[in-house]
N, C-alpha and C positions, 0 to 999 in steps of 0.2 A: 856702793850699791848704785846701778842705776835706776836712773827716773825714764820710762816711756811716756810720753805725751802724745796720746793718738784718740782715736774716734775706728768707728766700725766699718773699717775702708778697704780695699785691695794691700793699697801700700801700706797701711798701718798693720795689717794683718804680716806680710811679708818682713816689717823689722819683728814682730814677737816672734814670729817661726824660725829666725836667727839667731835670737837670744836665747830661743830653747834650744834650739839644735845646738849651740856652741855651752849650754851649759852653765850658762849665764845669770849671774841673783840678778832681779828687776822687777821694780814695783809700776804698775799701770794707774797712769793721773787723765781721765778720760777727760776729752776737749771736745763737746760737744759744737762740732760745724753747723748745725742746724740754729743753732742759736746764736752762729759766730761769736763763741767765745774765745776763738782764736785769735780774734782783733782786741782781747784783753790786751787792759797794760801789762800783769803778769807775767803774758804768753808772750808778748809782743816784747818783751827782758830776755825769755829765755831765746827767742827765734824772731828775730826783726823782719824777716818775711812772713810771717803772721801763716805759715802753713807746717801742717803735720804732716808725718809723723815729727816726732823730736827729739832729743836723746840727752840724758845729764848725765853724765858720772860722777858721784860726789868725790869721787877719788880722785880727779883730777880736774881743775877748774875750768873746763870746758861742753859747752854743747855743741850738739850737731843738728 
């Protein structure tokens, strides 16, 4: 499954309309940038540029 890590943006909006269109299972883990929880450590593990959108596949040990 993948993980979406995004907030209510252009670009965030643009990876889910890919993940629909291709048909893709994906759960959304909202990151809210107004409170910069993007500069969590959490966030800041998955994507060490500390910006969204962000992508996990647990199927293979990588993010984007």
């Amino acid at each position: 499954m993948i993980t979406l890590y995004t907030w209510a943006t252009p670009n965030g909006r643009k990876i889910s309309i890919m993940l629909e269109e291709c048909g893709l299972p994906y759960v959304v883990k909202p990151i809210d940038i107004t409170r910069d929880e993007q500069f969590s450590a959490p966030f800041v593990a998955i994507n060490p540029n500390a910006k969204i959108p962000a992508i996990v596949d647990d199927e293979v040990p990588i993010s984007v």
